[in-house]
VOBA-708401 format. One line per field, with one value per residue (C-alpha): residue number from 1; residue in three letters; x, y, z. Coordinates in Angstrom, 3 decimals. Each point is the difference from the previous one (the first is absolute). Layout:
BEGIN
k: NUM / ...
r: ALA / ...
east: X / ...
north: Y / ...
up: Z / ...
// end
This chain:
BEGIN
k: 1 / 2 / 3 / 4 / 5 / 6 / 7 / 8 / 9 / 10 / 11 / 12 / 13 / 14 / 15 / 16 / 17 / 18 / 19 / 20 / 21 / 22 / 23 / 24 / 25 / 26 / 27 / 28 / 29 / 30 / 31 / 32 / 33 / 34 / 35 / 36 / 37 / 38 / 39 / 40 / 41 / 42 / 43 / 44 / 45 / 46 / 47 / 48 / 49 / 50 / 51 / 52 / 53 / 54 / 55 / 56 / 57 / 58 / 59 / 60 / 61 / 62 / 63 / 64 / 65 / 66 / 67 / 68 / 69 / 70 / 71 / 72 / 73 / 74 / 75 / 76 / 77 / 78 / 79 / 80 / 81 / 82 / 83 / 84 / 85 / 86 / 87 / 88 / 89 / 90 / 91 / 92 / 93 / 94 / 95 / 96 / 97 / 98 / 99 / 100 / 101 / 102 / 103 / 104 / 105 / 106 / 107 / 108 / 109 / 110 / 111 / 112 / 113 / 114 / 115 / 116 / 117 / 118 / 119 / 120 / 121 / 122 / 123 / 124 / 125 / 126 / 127 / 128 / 129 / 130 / 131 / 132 / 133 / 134 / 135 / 136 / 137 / 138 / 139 / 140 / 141 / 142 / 143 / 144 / 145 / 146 / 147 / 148 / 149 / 150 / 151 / 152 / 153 / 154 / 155 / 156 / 157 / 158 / 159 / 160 / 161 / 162 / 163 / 164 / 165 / 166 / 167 / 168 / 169 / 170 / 171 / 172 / 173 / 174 / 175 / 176 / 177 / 178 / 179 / 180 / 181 / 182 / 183 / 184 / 185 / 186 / 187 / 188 / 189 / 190 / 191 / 192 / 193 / 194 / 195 / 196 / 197 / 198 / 199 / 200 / 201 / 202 / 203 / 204 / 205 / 206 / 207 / 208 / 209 / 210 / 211 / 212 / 213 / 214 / 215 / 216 / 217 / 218 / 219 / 220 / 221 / 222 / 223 / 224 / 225 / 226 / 227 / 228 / 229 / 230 / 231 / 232 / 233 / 234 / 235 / 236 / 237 / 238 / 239 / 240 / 241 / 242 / 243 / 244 / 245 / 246 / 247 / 248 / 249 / 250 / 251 / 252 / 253 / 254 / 255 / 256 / 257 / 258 / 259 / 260 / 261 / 262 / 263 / 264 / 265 / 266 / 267 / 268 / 269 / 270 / 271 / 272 / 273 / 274 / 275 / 276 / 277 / 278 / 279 / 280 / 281 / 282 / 283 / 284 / 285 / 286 / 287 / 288 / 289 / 290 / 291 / 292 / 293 / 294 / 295 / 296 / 297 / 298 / 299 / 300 / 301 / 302 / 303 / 304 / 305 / 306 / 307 / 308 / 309 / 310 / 311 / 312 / 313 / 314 / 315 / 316 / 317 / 318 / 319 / 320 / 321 / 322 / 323 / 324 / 325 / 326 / 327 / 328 / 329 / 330 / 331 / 332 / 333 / 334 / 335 / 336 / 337 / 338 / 339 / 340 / 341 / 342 / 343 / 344 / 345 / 346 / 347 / 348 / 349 / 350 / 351 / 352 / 353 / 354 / 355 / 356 / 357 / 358 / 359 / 360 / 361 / 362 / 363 / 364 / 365 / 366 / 367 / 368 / 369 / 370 / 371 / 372 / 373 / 374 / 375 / 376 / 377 / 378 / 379 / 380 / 381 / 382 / 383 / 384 / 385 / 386 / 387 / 388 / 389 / 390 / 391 / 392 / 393 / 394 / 395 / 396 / 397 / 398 / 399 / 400 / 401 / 402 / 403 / 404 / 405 / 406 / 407 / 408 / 409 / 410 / 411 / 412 / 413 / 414 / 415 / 416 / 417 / 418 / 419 / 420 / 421 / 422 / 423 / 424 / 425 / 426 / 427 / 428 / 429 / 430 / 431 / 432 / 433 / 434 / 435 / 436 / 437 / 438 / 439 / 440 / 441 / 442 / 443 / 444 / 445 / 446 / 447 / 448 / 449 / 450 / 451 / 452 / 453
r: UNK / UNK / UNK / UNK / UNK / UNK / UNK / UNK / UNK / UNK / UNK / UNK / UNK / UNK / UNK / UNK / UNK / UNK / UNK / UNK / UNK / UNK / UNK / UNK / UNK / UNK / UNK / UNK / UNK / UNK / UNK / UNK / UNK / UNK / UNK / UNK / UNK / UNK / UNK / UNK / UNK / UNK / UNK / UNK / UNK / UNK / UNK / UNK / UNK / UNK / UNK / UNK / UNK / UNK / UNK / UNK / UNK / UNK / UNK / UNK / UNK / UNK / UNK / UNK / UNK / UNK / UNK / UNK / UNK / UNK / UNK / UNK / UNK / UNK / UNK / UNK / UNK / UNK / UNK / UNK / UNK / UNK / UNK / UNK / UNK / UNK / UNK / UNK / UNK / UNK / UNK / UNK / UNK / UNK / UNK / UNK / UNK / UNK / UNK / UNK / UNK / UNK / UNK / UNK / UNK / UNK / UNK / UNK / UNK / UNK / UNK / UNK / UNK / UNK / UNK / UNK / UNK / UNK / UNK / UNK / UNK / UNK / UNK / UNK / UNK / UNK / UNK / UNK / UNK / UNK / UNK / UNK / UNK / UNK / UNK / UNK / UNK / UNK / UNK / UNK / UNK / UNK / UNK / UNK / UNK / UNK / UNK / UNK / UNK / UNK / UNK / UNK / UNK / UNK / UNK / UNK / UNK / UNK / UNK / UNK / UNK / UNK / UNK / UNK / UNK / UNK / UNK / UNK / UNK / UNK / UNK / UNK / UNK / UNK / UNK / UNK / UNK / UNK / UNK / UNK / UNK / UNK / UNK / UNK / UNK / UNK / UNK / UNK / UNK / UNK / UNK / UNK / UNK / UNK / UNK / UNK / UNK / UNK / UNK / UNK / UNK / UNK / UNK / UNK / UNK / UNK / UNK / UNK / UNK / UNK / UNK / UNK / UNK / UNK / UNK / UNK / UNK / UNK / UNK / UNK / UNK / UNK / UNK / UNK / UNK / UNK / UNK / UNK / UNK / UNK / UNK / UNK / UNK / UNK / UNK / UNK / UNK / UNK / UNK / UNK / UNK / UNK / UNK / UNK / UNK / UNK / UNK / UNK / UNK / UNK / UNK / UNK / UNK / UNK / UNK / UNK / UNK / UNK / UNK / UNK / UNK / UNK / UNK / UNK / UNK / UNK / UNK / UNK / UNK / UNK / UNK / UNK / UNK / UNK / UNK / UNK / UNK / UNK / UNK / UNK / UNK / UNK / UNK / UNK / UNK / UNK / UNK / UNK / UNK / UNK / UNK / UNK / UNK / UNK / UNK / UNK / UNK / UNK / UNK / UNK / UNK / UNK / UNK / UNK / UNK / UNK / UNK / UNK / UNK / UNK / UNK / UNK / UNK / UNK / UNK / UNK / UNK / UNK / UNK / UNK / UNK / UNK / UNK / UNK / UNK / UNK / UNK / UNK / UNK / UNK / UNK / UNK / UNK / UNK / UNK / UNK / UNK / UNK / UNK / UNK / UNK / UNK / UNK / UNK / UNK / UNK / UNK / UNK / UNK / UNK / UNK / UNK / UNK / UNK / UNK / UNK / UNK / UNK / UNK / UNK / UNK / UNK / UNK / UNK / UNK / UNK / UNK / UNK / UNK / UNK / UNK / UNK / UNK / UNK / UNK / UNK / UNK / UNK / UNK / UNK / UNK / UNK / UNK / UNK / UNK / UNK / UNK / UNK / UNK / UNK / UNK / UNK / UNK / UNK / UNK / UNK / UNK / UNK / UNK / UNK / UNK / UNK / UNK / UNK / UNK / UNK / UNK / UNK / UNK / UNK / UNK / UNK / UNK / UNK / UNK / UNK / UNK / UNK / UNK / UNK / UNK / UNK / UNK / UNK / UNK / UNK / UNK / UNK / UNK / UNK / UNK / UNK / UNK / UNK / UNK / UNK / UNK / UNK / UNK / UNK / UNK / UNK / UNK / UNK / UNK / UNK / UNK / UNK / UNK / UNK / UNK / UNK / UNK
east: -49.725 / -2.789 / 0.290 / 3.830 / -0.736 / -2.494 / 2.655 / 2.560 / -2.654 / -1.195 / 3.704 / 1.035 / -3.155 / 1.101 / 3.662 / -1.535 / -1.747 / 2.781 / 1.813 / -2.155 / -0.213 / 3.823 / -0.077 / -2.552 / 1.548 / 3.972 / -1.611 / -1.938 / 3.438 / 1.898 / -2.504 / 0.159 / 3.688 / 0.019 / -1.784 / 2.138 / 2.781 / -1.211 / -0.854 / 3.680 / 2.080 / 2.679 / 3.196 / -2.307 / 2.180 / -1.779 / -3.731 / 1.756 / 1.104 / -3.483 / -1.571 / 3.032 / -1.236 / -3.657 / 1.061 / 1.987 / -2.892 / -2.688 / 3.107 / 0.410 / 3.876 / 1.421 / -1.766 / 0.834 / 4.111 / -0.467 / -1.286 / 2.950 / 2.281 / -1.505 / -0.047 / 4.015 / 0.571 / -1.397 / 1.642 / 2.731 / 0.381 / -4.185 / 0.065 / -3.458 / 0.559 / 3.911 / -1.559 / -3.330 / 2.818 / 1.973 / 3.224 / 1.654 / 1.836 / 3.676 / 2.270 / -1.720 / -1.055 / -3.035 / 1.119 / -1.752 / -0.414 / 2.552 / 2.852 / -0.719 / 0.791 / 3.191 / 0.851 / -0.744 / 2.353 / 2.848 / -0.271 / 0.033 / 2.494 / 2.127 / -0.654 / 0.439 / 3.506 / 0.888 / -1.207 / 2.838 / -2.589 / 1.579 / -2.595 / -0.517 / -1.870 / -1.956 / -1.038 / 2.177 / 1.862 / 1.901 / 3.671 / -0.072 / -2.666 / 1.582 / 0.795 / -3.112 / -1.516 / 1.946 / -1.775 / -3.058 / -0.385 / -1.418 / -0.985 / -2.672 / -0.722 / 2.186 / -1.644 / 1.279 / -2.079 / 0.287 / 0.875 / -3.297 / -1.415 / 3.002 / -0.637 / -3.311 / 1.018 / 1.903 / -2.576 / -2.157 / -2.373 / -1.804 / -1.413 / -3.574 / -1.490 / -1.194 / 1.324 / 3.547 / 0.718 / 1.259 / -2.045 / 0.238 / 0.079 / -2.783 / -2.192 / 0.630 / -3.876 / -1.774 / 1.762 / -0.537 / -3.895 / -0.061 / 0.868 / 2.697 / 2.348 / -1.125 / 0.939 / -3.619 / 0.495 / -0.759 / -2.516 / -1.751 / 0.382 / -2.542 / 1.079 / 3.542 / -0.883 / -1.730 / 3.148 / 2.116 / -1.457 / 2.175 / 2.469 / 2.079 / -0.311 / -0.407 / -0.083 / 3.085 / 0.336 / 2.969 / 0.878 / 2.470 / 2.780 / -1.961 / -2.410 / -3.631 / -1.373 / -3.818 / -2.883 / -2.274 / -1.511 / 2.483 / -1.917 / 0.666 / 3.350 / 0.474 / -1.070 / 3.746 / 2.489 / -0.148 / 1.167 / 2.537 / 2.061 / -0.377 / 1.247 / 2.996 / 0.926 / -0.457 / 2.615 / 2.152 / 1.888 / 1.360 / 2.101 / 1.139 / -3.394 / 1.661 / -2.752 / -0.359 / 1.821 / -2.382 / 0.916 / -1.354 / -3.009 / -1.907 / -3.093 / -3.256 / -2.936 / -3.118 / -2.206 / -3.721 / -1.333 / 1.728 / -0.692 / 1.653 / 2.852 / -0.254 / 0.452 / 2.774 / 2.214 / -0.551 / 0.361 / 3.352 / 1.185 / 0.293 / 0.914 / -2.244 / 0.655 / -2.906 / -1.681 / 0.636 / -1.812 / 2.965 / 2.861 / 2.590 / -0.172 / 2.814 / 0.039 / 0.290 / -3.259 / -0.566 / -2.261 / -1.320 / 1.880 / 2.376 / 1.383 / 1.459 / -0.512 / -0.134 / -3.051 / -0.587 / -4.066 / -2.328 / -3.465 / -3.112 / -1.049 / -2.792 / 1.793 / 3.583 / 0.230 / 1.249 / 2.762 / 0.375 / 1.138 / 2.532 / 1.798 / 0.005 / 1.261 / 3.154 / 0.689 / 0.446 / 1.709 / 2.469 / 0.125 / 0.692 / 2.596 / 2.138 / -0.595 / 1.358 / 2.982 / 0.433 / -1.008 / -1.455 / -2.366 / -1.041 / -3.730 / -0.152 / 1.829 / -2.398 / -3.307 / 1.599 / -0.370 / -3.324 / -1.385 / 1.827 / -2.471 / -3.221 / 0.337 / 2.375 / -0.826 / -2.284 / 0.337 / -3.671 / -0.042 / 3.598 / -1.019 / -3.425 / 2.446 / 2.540 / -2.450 / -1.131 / 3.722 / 0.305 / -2.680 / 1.253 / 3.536 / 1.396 / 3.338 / 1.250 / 3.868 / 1.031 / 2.533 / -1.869 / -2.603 / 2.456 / 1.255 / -3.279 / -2.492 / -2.188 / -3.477 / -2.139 / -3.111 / 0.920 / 0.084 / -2.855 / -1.387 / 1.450 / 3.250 / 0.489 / -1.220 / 2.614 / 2.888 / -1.223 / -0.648 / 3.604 / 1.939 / -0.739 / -0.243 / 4.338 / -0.421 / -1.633 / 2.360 / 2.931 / -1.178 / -1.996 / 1.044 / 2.734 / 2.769 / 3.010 / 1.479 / -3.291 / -0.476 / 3.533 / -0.010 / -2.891 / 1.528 / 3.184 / -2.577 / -1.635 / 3.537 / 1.154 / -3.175 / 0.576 / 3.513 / -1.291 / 1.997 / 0.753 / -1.828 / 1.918 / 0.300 / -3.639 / -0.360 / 2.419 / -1.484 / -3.629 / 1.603 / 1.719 / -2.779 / -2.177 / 2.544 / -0.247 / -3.997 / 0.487 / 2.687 / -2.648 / -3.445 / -0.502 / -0.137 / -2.081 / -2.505 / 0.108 / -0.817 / -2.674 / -1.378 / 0.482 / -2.216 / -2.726 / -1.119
north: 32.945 / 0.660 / -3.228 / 0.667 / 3.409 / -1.936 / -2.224 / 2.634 / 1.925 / -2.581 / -1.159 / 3.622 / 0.073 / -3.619 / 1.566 / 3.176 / -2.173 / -2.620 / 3.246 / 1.325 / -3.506 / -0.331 / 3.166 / -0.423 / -3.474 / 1.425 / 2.840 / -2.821 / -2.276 / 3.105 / 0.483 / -3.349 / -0.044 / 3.323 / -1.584 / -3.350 / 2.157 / 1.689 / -2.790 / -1.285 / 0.953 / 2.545 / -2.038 / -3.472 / -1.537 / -2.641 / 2.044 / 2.238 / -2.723 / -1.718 / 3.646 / -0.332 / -3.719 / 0.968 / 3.391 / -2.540 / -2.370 / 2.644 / 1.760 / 2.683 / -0.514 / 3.449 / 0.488 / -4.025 / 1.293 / 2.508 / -1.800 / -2.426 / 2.614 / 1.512 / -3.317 / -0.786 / 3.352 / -1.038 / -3.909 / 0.106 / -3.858 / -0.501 / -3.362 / 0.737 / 3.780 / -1.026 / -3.121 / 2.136 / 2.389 / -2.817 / -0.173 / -3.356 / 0.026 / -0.770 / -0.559 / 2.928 / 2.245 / 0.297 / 0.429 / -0.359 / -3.530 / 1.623 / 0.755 / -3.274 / -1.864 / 1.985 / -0.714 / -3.533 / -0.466 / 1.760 / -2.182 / -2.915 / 0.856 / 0.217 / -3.379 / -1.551 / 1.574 / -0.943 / -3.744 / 0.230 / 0.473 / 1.803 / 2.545 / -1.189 / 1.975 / 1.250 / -3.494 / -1.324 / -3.845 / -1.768 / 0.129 / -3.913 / 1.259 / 3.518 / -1.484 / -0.925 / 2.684 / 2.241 / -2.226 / 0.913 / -3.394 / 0.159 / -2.595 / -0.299 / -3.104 / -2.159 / 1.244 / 2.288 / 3.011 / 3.457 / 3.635 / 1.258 / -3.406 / -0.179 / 4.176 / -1.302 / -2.602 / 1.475 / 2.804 / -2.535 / -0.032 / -3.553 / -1.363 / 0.282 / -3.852 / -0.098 / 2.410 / -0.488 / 4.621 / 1.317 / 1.833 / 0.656 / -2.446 / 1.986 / -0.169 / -4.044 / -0.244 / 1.748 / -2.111 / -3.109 / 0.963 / 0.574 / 3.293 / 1.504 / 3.069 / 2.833 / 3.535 / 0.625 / -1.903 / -3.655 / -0.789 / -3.631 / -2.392 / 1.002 / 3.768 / -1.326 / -1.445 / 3.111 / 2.299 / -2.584 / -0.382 / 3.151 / -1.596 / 3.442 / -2.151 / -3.494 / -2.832 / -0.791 / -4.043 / -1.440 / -4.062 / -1.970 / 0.540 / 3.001 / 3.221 / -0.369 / 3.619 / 0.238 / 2.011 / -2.923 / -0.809 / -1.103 / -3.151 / -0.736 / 0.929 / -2.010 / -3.333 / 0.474 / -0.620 / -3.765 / 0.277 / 2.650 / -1.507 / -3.598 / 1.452 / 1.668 / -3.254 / -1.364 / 2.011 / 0.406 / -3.321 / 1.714 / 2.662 / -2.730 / 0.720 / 3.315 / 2.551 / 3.955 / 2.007 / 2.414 / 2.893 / -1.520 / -2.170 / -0.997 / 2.076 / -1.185 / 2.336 / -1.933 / 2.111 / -0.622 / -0.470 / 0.029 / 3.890 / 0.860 / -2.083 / 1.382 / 3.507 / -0.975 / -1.131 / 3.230 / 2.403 / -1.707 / -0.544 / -3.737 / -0.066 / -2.922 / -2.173 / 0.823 / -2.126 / -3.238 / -0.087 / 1.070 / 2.449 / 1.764 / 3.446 / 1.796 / 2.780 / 0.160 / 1.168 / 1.733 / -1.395 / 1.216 / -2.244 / -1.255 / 2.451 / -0.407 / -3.968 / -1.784 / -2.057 / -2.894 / 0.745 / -2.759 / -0.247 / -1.365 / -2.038 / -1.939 / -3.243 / 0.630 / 2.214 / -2.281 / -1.224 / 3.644 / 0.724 / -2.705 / 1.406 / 3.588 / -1.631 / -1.802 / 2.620 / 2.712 / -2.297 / -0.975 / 3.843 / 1.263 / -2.443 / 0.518 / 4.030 / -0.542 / -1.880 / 2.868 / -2.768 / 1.141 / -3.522 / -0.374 / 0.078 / -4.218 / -0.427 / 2.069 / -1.281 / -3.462 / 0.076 / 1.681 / -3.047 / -2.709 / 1.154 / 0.739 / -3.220 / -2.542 / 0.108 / -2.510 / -3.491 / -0.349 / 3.788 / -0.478 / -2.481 / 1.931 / 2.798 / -2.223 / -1.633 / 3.830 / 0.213 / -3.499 / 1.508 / 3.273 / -1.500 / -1.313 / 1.264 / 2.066 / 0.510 / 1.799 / 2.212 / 2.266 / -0.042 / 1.074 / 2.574 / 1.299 / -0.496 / 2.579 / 0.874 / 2.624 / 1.639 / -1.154 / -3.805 / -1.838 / -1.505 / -3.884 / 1.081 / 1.700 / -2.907 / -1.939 / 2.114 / -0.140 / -3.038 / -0.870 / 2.198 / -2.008 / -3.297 / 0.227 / 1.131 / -2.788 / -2.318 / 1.128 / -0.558 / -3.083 / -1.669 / -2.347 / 2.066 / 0.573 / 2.639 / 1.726 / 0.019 / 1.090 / 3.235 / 0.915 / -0.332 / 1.776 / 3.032 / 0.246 / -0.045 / 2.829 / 1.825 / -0.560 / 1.394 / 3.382 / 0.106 / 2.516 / 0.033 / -1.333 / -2.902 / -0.399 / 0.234 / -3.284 / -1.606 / 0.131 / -0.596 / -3.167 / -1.372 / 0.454 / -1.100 / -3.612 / -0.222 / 0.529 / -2.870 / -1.791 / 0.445 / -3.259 / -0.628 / 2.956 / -1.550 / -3.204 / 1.296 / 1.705 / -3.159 / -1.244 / 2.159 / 0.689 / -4.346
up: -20.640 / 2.624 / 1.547 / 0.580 / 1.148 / 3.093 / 0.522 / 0.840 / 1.759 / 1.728 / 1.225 / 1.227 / 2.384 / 1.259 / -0.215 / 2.348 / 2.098 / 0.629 / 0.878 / 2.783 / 1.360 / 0.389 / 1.922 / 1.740 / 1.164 / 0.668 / 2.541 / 1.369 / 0.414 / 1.181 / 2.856 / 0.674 / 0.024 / 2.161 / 2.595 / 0.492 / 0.003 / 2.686 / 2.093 / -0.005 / 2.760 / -1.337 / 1.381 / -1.517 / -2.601 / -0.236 / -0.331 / -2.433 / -2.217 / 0.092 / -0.992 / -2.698 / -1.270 / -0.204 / -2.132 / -2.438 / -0.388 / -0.397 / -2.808 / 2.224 / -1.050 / 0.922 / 3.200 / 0.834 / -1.008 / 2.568 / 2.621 / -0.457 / 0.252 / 3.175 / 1.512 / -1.030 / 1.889 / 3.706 / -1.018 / -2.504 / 0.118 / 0.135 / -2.758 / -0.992 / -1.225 / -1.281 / -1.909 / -1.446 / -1.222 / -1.953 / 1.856 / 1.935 / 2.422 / 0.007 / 3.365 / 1.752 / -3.143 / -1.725 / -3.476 / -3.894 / -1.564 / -2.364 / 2.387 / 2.274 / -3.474 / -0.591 / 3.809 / -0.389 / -3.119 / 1.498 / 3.181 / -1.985 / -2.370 / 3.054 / 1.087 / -3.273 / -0.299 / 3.928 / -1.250 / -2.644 / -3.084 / -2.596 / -2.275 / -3.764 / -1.956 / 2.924 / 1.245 / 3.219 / -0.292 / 1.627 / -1.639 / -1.717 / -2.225 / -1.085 / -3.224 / -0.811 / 1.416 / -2.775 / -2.523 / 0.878 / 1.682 / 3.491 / 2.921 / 2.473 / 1.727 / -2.325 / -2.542 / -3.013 / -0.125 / -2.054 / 1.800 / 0.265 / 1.278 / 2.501 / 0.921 / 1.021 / 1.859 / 1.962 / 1.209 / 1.193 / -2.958 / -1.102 / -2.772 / -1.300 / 0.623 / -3.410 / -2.228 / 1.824 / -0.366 / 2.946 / 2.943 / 2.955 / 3.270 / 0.943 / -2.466 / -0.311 / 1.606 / -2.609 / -2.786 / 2.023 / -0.111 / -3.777 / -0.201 / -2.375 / -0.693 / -2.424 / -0.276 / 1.461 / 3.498 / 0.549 / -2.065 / -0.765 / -2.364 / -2.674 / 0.858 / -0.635 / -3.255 / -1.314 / 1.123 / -1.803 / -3.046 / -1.285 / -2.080 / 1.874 / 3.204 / -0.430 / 2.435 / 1.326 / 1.110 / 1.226 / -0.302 / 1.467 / -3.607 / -1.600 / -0.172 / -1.609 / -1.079 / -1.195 / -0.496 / 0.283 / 3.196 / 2.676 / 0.309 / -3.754 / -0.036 / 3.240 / -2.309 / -2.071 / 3.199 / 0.228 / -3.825 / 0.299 / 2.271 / -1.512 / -3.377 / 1.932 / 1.402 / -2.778 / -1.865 / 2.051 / -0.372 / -3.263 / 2.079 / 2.356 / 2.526 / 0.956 / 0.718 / -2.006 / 2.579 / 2.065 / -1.860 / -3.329 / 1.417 / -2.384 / -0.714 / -2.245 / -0.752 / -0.614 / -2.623 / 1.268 / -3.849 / -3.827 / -0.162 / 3.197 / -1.594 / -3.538 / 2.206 / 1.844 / -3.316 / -2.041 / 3.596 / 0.648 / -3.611 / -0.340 / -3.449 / -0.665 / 2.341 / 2.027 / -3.232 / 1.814 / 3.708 / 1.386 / -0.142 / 2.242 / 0.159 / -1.862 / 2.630 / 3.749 / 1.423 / 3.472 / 1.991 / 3.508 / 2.579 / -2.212 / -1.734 / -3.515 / -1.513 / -3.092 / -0.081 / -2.163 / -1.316 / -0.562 / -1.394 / 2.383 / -2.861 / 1.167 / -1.335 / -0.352 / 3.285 / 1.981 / -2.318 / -0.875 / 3.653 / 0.272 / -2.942 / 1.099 / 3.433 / -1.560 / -2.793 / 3.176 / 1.982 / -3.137 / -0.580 / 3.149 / 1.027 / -3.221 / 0.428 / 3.650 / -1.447 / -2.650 / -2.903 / -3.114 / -0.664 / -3.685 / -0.472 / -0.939 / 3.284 / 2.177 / -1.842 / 0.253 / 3.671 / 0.138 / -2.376 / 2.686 / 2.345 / -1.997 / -2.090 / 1.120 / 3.848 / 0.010 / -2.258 / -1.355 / -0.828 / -1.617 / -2.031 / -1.365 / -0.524 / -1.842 / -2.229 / -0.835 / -0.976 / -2.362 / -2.038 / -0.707 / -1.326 / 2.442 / 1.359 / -3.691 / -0.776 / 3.714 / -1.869 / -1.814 / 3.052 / 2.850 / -2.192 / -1.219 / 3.198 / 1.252 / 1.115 / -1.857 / -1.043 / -3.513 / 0.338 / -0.238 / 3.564 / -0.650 / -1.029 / 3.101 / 2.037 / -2.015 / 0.914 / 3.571 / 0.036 / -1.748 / 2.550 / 3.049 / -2.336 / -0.177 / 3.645 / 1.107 / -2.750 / 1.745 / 3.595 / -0.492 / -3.616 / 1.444 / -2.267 / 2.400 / -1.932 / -0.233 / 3.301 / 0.827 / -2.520 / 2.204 / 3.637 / -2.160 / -1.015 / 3.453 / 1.614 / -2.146 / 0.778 / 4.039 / -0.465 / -1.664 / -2.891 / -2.692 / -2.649 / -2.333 / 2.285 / 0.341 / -3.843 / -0.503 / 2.805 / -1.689 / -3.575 / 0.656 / 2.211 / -3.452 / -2.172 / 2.382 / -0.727 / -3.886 / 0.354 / 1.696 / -2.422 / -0.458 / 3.584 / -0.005 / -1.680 / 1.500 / 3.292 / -1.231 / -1.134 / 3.112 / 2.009 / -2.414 / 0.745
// end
């Protein structure tokens, strides 16, 4: 107790005496400040906006505000004073950042609709792409891009050189040096990290066909974007190499160890799917910059990662293009394509993974397993690498097996997906394509055969 009681006695007289510094000091600054101020010519902008500048530095702000003020009286359109005071001049008006903006936007929404642009959705385009503007499709340099991303575009914003957000032209130096974005200014890199590693504000990294978010180092997370992309390409020959429209790019969250994982599944309710490596979250999550998404999760396992992050890459693509198409995919399908890139990308990893397969049974009666498949906390760990396994085995069968009519029910089912059909449509359309691979077991099998030598 007495040592506590010296403490606090022992911080009010530092307290006092910090006190009667900062006094002393201010009367000092104010004399100071007194005496420039009289030394400036009273019709001296220029003087009285220097007296002004010194007053800011030395935090003087109220007497530096003044100063301004008097100076803006003897030259209303004095840049130094107007610009010290945070306004920018417009035609012949000094005016706030805030009103130049509104200015600016009315001035070019006038242009836009002179150009013949027609408004969708507040974003300007030309009339051709109305259409697709009103399915939240939008262009920019050939390229399809989303409303927000095409809203930035157009006010002259650019992309972060390595985490690909938006910022402003501006600012493109200080990201070109290292620096990056955070609610706190630019900050650096191992600043950056620290902010980010609140999974309430994770890393946000674009590549070319999807969005990377991560607590993990950007460095680290960097490592994954090579793979993402490949596994996209990859799967996309199933759809017919069409691309996830921008409004449901793909989006992977990369878990920096098995407990931020394990967190992730119970917070978002996976229903035991998070059990396997990977999972897509059942509910849309906001996320600064992007707003609301549906990531697929995967676990930074320090062996599996990597094929961890190719399946979360393909299951998001599959997912968000058959959400975009307003298809309901059945789980087999979805996991089907995620296992096409994590295990059948490459042939010597394909044939590891296939020998894996021989040895737990083998392709079983594909009935009973289409009907019954699913991932849970409840299986044990090699019958869910079976079914995964399994789902992009028929995938793979159907593509690469050498069975025509396999191969056409799947260009049928990816047509009817592209056409966004109703659901009962859909339904068929993935019923008869499995009733075609239960026809075709035996050649099931076979193949599997095949690619385990």
């Amino acid at each position: 107790m007495r040592t506590h009681q010296k403490i606090g006695i022992g911080l009010a007289i530092l307290s006092l005496a910090t006190s009667a510094a900062a006094q002393k000091g201010a009367a000092a600054l104010r004399k100071e400040l007194k005496q420039r101020e009289s030394a400036a010519a009273k019709d001296d902008a220029d003087a009285i906006v220097e007296s002004a500048k010194w007053a800011s530095a030395k935090g003087v702000t109220k007497d530096a505000a003044r100063l301004l003020k008097k100076a803006l009286k003897i030259d209303p359109d004095h840049e130094g004073a107007n610009t010290a005071m945070g306004l920018v001049k417009v035609g012949d008006e000094w005016v706030t950042r805030e009103k130049a903006k509104d200015l600016e936007q009315k001035a070019h929404d006038a242009d836009m609709k002179a150009k013949g642009f027609v408004q969708v959705d507040g974003v300007w385009v030309a009339k051709d792409k109305t259409d697709d503007a009103k399915r939240g499709v939008f262009w920019h340099d050939g390229q399809q891009v989303s409303r927000d991303d095409k809203r930035n575009f157009s006010m002259g914003r650019v992309r972060h050189p390595r985490t690909g957000v938006f910022i402003d032209a501006d600012d493109l130096g200080k990201a070109e040096s290292g620096m990056f974005p955070t609610d706190n200014g630019w900050v650096s890199e191992d600043e950056a990290n620290k902010y980010h590693s609140d999974r309430n504000r994770p890393w946000v990294v674009r590549t070319e066909y999807a969005t990377l978010l991560s607590t993990m180092p950007i460095a680290k997370l960097e490592e994954f974007k090579i793979a993402v992309d490949s596994a996209i390409d990859t799967v996309r020959a199933v759809f017919g190499g069409e691309h996830a429209p921008p409004t449901n790019r793909p989006t992977v969250w990369v878990a920096h160890d098995a407990e931020a994982y394990r967190e992730y599944g119970n917070a978002t309710g996976s229903g035991g799917e998070s059990s396997y490596g990977v999972f897509l979250s059942p509910v849309s999550l906001d996320v600064p910059g992007l707003g609301q998404v549906r990531p697929a999760f995967c676990d930074n396992h320090k062996d599996w990662g990597p094929y961890y992050v190719k399946h979360a890459a393909a299951l998001a693509y599959a997912a968000g293009y058959c959400a975009a198409h307003g298809v309901a995919a059945p789980e087999w399908f979805l996991r089907g394509v995620g296992a096409l890139a994590e295990r059948f990308q490459v042939p010597g990893q394909t044939a590891h993974f296939a020998k894996q397969h021989v040895a737990k049974g083998g392709v079983r009666t594909l009935k009973s397993w289409f009907s019954a498949f699913a991932i849970n906390g409840e299986m044990e760990a090699k019958e869910r690498d079976y079914n995964i396994f399994q789902a992009g085995l028929v995938l793979h069968y159907a593509m690469k097996g050498g069975d025509e009519k396999a191969t056409a029910a799947l260009q049928d089912l990816c047509k009817t997906i592209a056409e966004r059909p109703k659901e009962s449509a859909a339904k068929r359309a993935f019923e008869k394509f499995e009733h075609v691979i239960i026809d075709a077991q035996d050649g099931v099998r076979a193949h599997l055969q095949a690619i385990s030598r």
